[in-house]
MIKOL-611894 format. One record per atom (N, C-alpha, C, O, CB): x, y, z. Coordinates in steps of 0.1 Angstrom, whole numbers, plus 5000, padded with zeros to 4 digits. Glycine has a CB too. Layout:
N
XYZ/...
//
This chain:
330
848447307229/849047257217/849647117220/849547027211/850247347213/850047087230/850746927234/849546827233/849646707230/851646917252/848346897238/847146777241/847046747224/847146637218/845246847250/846846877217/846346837206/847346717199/846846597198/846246957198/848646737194/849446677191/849746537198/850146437191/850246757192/849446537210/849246377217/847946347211/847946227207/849046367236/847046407209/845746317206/845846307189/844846247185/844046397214/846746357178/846846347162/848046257164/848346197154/847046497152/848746247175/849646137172/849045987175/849445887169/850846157180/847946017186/847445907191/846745807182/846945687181/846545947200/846045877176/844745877164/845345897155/844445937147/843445977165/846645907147/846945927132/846345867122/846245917111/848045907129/845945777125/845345697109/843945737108/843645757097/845245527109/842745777122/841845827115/842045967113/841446017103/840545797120/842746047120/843246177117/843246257105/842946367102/844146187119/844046097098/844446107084/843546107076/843446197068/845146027079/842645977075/841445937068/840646037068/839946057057/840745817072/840546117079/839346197082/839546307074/838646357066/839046237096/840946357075/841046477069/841246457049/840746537042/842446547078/842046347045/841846317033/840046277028/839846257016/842846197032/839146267037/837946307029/837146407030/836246437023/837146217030/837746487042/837546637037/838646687027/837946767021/837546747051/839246687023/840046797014/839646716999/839846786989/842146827017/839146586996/838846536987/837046596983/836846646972/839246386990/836046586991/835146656993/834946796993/833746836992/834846627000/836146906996/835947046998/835147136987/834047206989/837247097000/835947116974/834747206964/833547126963/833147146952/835147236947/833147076968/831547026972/830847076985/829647106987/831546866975/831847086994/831047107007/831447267007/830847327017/831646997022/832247356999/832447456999/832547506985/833347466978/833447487006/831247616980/831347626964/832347796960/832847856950/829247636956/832347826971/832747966970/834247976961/835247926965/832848026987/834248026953/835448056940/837248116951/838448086951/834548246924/836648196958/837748266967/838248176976/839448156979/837248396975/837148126983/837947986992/839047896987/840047856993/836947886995/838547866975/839047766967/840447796962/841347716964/838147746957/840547916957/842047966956/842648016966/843548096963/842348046947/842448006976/843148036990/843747876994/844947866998/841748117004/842947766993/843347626993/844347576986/845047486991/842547556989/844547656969/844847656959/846447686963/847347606962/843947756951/846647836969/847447886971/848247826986/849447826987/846847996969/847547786994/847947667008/848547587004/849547567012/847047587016/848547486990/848947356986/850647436978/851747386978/847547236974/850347546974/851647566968/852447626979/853647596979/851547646956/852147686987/853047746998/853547607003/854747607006/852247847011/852847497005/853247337016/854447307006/855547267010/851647167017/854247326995/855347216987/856947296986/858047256986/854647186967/855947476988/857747566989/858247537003/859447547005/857647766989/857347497012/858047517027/858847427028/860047447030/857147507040/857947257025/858647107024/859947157015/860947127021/857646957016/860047197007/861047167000/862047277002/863147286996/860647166986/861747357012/863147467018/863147367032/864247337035/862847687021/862447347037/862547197049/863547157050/864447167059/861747057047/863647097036/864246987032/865947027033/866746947037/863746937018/866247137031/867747187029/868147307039/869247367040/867947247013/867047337046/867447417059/866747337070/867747297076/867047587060/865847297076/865447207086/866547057080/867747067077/863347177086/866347017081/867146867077/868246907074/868946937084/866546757064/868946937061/870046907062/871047057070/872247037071/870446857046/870547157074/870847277078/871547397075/872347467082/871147267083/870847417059/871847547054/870347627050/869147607046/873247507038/871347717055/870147817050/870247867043/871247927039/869747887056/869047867039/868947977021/867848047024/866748027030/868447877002/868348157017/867348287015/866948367000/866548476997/868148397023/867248236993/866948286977/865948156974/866048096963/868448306966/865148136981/864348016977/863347996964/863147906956/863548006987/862748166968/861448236952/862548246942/861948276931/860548446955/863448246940/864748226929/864348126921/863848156911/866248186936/864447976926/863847856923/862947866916/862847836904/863547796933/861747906926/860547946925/860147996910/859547936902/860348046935/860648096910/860648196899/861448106887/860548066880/861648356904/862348076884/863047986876/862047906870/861747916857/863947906883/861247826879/860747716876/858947746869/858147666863/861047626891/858647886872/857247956869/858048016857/857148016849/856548066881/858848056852/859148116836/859347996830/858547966821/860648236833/860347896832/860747776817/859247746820/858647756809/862247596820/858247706832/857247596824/856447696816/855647636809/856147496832/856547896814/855647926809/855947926795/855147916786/855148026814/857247956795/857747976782/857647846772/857447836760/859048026783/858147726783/857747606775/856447606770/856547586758/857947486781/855547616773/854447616772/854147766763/853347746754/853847576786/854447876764/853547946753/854747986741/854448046730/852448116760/856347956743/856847946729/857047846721/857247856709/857847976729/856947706731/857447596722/855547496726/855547366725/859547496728/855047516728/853647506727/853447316732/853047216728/853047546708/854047366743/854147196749/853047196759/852447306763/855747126757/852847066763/851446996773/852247066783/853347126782/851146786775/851447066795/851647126807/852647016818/853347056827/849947166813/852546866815/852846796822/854346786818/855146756827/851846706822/854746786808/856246816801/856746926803/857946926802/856346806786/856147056807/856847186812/857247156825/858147216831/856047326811/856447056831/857047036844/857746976848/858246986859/856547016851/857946856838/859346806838/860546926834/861546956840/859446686827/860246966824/861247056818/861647156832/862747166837/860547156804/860647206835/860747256851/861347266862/861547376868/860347226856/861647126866/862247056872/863647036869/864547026877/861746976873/863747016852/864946986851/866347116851/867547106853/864946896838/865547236848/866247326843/866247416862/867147486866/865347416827/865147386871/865947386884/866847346891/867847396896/865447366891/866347196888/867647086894/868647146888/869347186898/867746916888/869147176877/870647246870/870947346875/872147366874/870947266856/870147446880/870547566885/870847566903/871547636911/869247666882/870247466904/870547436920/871847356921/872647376931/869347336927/872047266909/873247216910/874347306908/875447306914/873347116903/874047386897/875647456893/875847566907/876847576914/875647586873/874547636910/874847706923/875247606936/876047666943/873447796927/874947526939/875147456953/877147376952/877847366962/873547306956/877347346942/878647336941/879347376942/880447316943/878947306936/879547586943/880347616950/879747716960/880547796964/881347666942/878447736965/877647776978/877847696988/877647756998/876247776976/878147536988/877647466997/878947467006/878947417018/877047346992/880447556997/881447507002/881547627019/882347627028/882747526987/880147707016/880347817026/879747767040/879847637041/879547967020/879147807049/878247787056/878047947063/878648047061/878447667064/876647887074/875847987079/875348097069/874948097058/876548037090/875648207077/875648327070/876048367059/875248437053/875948387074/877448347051/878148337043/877048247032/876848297021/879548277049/876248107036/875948017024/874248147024/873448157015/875647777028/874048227036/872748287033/872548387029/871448437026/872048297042/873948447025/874448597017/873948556999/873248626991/876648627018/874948406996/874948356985/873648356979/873348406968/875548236985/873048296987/871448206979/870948376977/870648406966/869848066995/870948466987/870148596989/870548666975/869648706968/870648707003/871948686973/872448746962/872348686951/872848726941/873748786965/871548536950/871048476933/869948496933/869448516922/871048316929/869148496946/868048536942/867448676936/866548676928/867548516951/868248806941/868248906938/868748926922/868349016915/868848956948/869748806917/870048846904/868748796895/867948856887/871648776900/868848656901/867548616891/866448736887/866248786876/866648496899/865748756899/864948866897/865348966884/864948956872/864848936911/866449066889/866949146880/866949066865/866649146857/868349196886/867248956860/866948916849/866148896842/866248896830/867248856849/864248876853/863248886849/862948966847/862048966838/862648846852/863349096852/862849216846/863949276838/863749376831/862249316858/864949216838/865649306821/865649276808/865749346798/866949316819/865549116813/865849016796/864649066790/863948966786/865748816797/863949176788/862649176782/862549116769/861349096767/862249296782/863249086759/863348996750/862248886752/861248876746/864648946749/862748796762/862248676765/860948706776/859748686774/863448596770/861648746787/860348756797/859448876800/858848896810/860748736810/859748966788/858449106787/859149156796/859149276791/856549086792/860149176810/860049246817/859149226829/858749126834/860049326810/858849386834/857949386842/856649386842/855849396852/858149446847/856349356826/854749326822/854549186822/853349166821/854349376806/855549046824/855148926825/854748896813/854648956802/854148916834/854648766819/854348686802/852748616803/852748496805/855648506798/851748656802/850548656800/849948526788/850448466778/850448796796/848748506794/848248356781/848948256782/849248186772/848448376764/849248226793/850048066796/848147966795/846947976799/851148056820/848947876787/847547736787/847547686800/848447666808/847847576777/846147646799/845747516815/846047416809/846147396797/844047476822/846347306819/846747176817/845947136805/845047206801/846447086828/846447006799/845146916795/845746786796/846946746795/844446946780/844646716797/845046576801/844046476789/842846486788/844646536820/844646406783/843746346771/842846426765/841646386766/843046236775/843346566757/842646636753/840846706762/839746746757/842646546741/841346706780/840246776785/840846926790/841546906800/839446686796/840746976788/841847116797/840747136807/839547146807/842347296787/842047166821/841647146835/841347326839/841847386849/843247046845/840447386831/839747486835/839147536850/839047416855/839047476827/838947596857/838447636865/839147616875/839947526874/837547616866/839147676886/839447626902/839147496909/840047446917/838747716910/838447456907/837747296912/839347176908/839947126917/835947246897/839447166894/840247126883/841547166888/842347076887/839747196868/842047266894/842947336900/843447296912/844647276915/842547456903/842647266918/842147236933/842747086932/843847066935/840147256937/842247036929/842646846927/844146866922/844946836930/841646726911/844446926911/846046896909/846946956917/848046906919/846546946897/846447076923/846847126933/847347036948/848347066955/845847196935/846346936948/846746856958/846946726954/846946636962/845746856969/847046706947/848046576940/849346606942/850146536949/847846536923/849746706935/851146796932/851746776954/852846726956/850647046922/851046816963/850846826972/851446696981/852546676986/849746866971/850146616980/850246486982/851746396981/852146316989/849346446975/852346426965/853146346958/854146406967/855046336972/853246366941/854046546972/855546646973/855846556989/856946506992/855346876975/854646536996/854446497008/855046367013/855646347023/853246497010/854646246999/854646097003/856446096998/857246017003/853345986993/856846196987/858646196985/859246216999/860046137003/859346316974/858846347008/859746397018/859346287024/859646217015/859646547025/858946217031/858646137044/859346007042/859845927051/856946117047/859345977026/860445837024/861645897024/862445837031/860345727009/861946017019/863846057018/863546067029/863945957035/864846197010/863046147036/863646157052/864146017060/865145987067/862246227061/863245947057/863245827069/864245727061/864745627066/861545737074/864345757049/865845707043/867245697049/867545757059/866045787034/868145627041/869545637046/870145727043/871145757049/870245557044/869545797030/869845927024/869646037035/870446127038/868945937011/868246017040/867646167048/868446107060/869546157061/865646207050/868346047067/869546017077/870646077081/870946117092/869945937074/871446057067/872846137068/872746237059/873646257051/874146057063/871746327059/871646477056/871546507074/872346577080/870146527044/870346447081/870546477097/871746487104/872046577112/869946387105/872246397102/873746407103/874846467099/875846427104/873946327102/874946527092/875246637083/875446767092/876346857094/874046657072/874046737094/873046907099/873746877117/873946967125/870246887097/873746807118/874246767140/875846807137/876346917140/874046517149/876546717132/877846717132/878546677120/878546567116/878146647141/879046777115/879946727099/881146647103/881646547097/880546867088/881646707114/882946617114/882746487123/883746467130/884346697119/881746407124/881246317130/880846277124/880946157125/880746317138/880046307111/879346217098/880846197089/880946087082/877846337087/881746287088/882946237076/883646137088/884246047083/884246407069/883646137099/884246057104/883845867098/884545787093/883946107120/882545857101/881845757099/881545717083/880845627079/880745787107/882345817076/882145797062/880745877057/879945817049/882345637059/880545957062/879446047053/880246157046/881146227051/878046117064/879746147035/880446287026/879646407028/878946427018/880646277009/879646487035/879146637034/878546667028/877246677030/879646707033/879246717016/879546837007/878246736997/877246796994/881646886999/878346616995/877546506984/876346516993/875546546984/878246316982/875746517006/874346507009/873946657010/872746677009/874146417022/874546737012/874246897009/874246937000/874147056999/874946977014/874346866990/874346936972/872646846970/871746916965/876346856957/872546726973/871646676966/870646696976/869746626973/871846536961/870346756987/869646846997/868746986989/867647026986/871046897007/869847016987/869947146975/869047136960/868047186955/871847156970/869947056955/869146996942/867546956940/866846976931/869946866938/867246876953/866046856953/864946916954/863746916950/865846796958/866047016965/864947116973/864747246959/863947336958/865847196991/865247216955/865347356939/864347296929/863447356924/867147376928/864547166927/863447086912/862047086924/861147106916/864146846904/861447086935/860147066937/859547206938/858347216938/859946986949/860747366938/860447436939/860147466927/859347556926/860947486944/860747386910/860747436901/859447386902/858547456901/861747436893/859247236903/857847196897/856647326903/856347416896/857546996904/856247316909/855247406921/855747596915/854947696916/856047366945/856947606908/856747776900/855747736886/854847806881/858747866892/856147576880/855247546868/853847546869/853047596861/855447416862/853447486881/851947506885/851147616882/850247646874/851647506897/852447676896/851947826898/851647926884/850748006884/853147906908/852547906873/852248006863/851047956854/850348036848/853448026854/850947816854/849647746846/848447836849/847847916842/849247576852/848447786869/847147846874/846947966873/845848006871/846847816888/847748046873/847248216867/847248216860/846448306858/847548336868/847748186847/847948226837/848848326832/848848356820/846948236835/849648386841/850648456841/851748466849/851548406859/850348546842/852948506849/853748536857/854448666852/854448716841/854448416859/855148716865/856048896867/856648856877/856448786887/854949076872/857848926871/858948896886/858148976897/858848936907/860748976884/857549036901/856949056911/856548956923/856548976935/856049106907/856248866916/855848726928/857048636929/856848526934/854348596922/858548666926/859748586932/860348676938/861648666937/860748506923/859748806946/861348926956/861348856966/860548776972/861149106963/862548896969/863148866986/862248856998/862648837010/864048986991/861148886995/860148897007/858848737003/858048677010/859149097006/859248716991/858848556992/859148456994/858348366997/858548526986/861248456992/861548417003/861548437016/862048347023/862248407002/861048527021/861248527038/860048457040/860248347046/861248677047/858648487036/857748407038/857548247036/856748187042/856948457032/858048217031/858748077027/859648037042/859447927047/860148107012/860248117046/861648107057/860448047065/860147937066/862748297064/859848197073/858848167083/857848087082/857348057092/858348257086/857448027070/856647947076/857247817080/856847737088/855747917068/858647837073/858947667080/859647717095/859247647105/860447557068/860447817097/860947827110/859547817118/859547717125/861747967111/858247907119/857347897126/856747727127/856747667138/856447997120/856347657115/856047547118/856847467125/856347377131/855847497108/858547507126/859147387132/860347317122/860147237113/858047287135/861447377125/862847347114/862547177116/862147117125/864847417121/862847137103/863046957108/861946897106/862146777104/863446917124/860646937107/859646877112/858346907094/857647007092/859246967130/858346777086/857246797081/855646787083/854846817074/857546757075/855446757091/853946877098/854246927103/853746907113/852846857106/855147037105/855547137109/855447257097/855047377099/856747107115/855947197085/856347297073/854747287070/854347377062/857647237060/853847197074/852547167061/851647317075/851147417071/851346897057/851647297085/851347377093/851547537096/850747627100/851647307101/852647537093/852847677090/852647727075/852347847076/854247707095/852747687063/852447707053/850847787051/850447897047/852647577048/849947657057/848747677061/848147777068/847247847064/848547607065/848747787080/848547907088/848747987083/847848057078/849147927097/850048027082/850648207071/850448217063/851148287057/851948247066/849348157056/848948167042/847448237045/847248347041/848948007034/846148117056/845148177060/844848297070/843748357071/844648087063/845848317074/845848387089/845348547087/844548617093/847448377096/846548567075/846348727070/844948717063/844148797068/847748797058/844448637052/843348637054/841748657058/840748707054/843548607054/842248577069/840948607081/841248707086/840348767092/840648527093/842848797085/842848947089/842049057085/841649147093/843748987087/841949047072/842149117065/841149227067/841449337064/842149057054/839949187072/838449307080/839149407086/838749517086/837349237095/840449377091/841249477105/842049577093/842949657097/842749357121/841849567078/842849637068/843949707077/844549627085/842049757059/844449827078/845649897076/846549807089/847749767088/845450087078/845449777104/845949707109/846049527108/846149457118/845549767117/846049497100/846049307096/847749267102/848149197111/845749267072/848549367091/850049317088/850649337104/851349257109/850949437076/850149447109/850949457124/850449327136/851049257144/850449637133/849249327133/848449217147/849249107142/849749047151/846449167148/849749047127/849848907123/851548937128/852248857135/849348847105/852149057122/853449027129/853748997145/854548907149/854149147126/852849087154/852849057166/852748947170/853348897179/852149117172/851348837161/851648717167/852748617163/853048517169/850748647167/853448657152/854648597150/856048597161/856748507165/854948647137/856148727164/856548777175/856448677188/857248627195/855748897176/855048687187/854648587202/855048467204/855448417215/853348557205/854948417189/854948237188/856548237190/856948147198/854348147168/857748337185/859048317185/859548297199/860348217203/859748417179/859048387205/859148397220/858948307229/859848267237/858448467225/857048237228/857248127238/856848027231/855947967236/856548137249/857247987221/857347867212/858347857202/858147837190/856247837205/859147887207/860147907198/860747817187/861347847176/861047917204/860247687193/860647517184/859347507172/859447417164/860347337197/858247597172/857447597162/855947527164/855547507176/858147537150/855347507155/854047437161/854247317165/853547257174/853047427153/855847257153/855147127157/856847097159/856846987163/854147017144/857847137159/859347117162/859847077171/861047077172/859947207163/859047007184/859546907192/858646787195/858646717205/859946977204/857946787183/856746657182/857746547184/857346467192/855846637166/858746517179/860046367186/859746377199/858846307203/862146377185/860246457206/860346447215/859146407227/859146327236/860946517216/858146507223/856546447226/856346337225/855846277235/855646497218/856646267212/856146157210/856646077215/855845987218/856046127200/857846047219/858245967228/858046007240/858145907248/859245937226/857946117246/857146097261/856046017262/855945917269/856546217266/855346067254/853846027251/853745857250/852845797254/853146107236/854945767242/854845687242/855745577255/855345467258/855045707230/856345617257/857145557272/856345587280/856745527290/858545607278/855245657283/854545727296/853545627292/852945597302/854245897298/852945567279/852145457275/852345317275/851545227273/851845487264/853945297279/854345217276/855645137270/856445067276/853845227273/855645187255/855545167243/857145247240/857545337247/854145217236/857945197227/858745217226/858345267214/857245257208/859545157229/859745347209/859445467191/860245407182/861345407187/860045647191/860145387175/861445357162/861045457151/861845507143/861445167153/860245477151/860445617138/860845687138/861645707147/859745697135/860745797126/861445927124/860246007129/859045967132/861845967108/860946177130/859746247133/859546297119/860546307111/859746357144/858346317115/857746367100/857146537103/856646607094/856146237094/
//
């Protein structure tokens, strides 16, 4: 793992190039329908991981009601969209906005907790939310879901199929990617790090806490909302079934596995824990135990994740070259 990571740090730009004309080329060089929403489904796990990253790796609270968000943000864009019969690209504003407010009214008096205490909170909204999707049946059917959500359309073409899927999928992706890497290396993402090391060393220096942990929070809730609007477009349905407590944990682990802090860390484990069971899946009854065991393994002797001490690498790698670092790690 270190060679590899010395030689994608070495080589990043064609790394990059190379790999942006494979994923731009994929439904060409791969026609298979199942592949494609497995890809489908990779780009939305990346944008949940980055965006719980963002408020437990970076700024360091942990939440455990993340599919809360999630879920939130997959009912307003469906309802926007099949009660008030709006474009797909306005439910996702709407989306966003009606996350952002739920992240805000919750993180203003959650954020006042920490550790465990802020990971009871998030756990116990998430669990209500749920309970609301399946009672309000008025509005959200219950546990039958709300069914016949529209596909996009964009100048009157609607983005039908997987292919069509596939591209917005990684736009949505892309966009989520090129935001975290500027906040991060921001003065904003800065003193969320600082935050996350030492609070009473950041209020010393004039950082306000409680103000970079709420808008930590806030953001990390509107990219979850945008990515639940997707998500209900691309099926065409949603059931509280796909926001329980076990979609936050999967969410958890991929970013703890990829590496708290570290966004190729979050895009890496996303990816992984998404394909892995997958390629299990031939081994049926046994898949879930072999993939837990290697999770097991990776905690043990990798405990910093795939990619969670890439800083530090990278500056070996670069003093041992020479060369000095001024970046962030991403």
């Amino acid at each position: 793992m270190d060679k590899v990571q010395q030689f994608i740090l070495k080589n990043k730009k064609i790394v990059s190039l190379l790999g942006a004309v494979i994923l731009l080329m994929l439904p060409f060089i791969v026609t298979n329908s199942y592949f494609l929403h497995i890809c489908i489904t990779v780009c939305i796990y990346i944008i949940l991981a980055l965006s719980l990253n963002l408020v437990t790796g970076y700024a360091g609270q942990l939440v455990l009601g993340h599919a809360a968000f999630y879920g939130i943000g997959a009912y307003t864009g469906a309802m926007l969209m099949l009660f008030f019969h709006v474009n797909f690209f306005i439910a996702l504003v709407g989306s966003a906005l009606v996350t952002g407010i739920f992240g805000f009214l919750l993180g203003i008096p959650a954020l006042r907790l920490r550790g465990d205490y802020l990971a009871i909170v998030t756990l116990g909204f998430g669990e209500i939310v749920r309970l609301v999707f399946v009672n309000w049946k008025e509005v959200t059917r219950g546990p039958a879901g709300l069914p016949g959500i529209p596909a996009p359309e964009i100048v009157g073409f609607t983005l039908n199929g997987r292919t069509a899927f596939y591209y917005l999928a990684l736009i949505l992706t892309v966009f989520t990617i090129f935001f975290m890497v500027k906040l991060i290396n921001s003065g904003v993402g800065m003193a969320m790090q600082t935050v996350k090391n030492d609070e009473i060393a950041a209020e010393a220096i004039g950082i306000q806490p409680r103000k970079y942990k709420l808008l930590a929070f806030v953001i990390s809730s509107v990219f979850a909302g945008i990515v639940g609007c997707f998500y209900a477009s691309y099926l065409s349905y949603v059931s509280p079934t796909a926001f329980v407590y076990n979609t936050s944990m999967t969410i958890l682990t991929m970013v703890v596995l990829g590496g708290l802090g570290s966004i190729v860390g979050s895009i890496l484990g996303a990816t992984i824990l998404t394909i892995l069971p997958e390629m299990l899946r031939f081994l049926s009854d046994y898949r879930m135990l072999i993939f837990g065991a290697l999770m097991v393994f990776m905690m043990i002797y990798k405990p910093e994740g795939f990619w969670g001490a890439s800083k530090r690498r990278k500056n070996i790698y670069k003093i041992n070259a020479g060369g000095t670092d001024h970046g962030s790690d991403t």
